[in-house]
C-alpha positions, 0 to 999 in steps of 0.5 A: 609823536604827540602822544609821546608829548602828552605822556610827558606833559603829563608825568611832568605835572603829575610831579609837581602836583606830587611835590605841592601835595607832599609839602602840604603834608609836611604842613599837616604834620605841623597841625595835626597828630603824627599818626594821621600825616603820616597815614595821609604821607603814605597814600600819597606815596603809594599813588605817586607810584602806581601813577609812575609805573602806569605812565613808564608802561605807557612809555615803553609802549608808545616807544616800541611802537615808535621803533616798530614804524621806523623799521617798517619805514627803513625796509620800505625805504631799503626796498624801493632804494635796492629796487631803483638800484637793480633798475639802473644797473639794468640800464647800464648792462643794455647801454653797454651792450648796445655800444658793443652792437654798434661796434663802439667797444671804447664806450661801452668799456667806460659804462663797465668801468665808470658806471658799472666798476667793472674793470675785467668787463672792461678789459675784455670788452676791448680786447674783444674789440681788437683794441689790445694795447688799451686792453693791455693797460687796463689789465696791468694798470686797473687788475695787476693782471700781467698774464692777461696783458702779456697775451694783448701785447703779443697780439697787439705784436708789441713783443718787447712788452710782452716778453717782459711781462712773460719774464715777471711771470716766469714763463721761459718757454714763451719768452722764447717762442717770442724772441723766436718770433722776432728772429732774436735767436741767441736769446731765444735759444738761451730761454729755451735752453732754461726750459730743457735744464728744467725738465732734464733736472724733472726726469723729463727727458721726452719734453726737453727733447721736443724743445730741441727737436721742434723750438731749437731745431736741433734735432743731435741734442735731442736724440743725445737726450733720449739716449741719455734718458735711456742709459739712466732710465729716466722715463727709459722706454719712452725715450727709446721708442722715441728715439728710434721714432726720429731715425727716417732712414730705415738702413741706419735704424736697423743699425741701431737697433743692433747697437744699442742692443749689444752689452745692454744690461740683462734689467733693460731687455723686457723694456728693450724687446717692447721697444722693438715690437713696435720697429717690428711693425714699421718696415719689413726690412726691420723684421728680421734684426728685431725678430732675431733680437726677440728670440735671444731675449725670450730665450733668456727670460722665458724661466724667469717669465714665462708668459714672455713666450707669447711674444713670439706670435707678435714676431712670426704673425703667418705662422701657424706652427710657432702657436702649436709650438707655444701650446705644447710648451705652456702645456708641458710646463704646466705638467712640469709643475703638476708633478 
């Protein structure tokens, strides 16, 4: 800084001397021949310019010097600044944890909140505390966060403000299960109806059966919904096998089985004969409608498919002739075909 100051000192009286001496010249001229103040004009202005671009480069080194301290000095400054930031960042991460220890979850949420502005920390530090209704309304107030406060209202039991928010959030399957909860089953019914609509609407015919058989207790409504699933082919073979999953009693599912396999159209009997693979397995008393059933079906397809013929050891397992049987036709088709 005081280098600065002299060089401008300097310059400023460098200045005056200049102006005294060019006036002096003026005077010369007045005494003297032309040639010769002109000559003595020259020199002095030739000086005065050498001096000028001597002080400016002294300037501009005087002034990045300036410039490259200041940084300097910032950075060093920025340094300690971040430095005694992280440091009490530090303490305040060891303050709250040492609230949570204590099982103080209130006033460790205000250090996250207040001192380190983190309000989801905050928020969780209750909720973990059991404090969910607080929880709640930092969540909702603080985070516009409705999912997360829907679930602490429910664990708080506060179940109308939960169902609320779950109604915002458009979770109809939940709205439901929280009526059900506090035994409002007209309107649960209603919302889990929207979910059923819904999957009917997405070819989900297995799902929406589920909320009528497991939420609506309607165990009628869901085997109509497989069974619709399976007339349209909407997901078809695992409607069917889900269908006769729900008949328990063996007399009317063997009845069913040959129900539903009258009149079936010829494109369902691949899907209809794996179906009753897996009744074949479940009862003996099964065996014998669901192997009379796979012979027909075999008989009909083996010239359109005939790799189906190897579906007749599913349905005779003891017996040893049936696989010599099927050899000596895979053998003779293959000649057939040779020829």
């Amino acid at each position: 800084m005081n280098k600065q100051k002299f060089i401008d000192k300097f310059l400023a009286a460098f200045l005056i001397l200049a102006v005294i001496k060019i006036i002096s010249v003026l005077a010369q001229v007045l005494q003297e021949s032309f040639w010769v103040a002109m000559g003595s004009l020259f020199l002095v202005i030739v000086v005065v310019i050498i001096l000028s671009l001597v002080v400016a480069a002294l300037k501009s080194k005087e002034n990045s010097w300036g410039n490259s301290g200041g940084r300097n000095s910032r950075g060093g400054s920025a340094y300690v600044e971040g430095s005694l930031f992280n440091r009490l960042l530090s303490k305040y991460e060891e303050l709250a944890q040492r609230y949570i220890d204590e099982k103080n979850h209130i006033k460790a949420a205000k250090v996250y909140m207040n001192l380190l502005k983190d309000n989801y920390r905050g928020a969780k530090t209750l909720e973990n505390g059991a404090l969910y209704n607080e929880a709640a309304v930092i969540y909702l107030k603080k985070l516009n966060n409705r999912s997360d406060a829907a679930n602490c209202y429910e664990k708080a039991k506060q179940y109308r403000k939960a169902i609320d928010l779950h109604k915002e959030l458009g979770n109809k399957e939940k709205v439901g299960d929280l009526y059900k909860e506090i035994n409002d089953i007209k309107n649960s019914n209603i919302y889990y109806q929207m979910v059923v609509d819904d999957y009917v609407d997405n070819n989900q015919m297995v799902k929406a059966s589920l909320i009528y058989r497991k939420k609506m207790e309607m165990p009628e409504e869901a085997q109509a919904i497989l069974l619709k699933g399976w007339e349209e082919d909407k997901d078809g073979f695992n409607c069917l096998n889900n269908y006769f999953a729900n008949i328990f009693d063996v007399k009317i599912l063997d009845r069913k089985i040959q129900e539903l396999y009258q009149d079936l159209a010829s494109e369902k009997k691949m899907n209809y004969l794996k179906a009753i693979k897996i009744e074949f397995n479940k009862d003996p008393k099964l065996q014998e409608t669901t192997r009379n059933i796979a012979y027909e079906i075999i008989a009909e397809k083996v010239n359109t498919h005939s790799e189906i013929v190897n579906e007749l050891k599913h349905f005779n397992p003891n017996d040893e002739v049936i696989l010599k049987d099927i050899s000596r036709y895979k053998t003779g088709r293959n000649k057939m075909f040779r020829n």
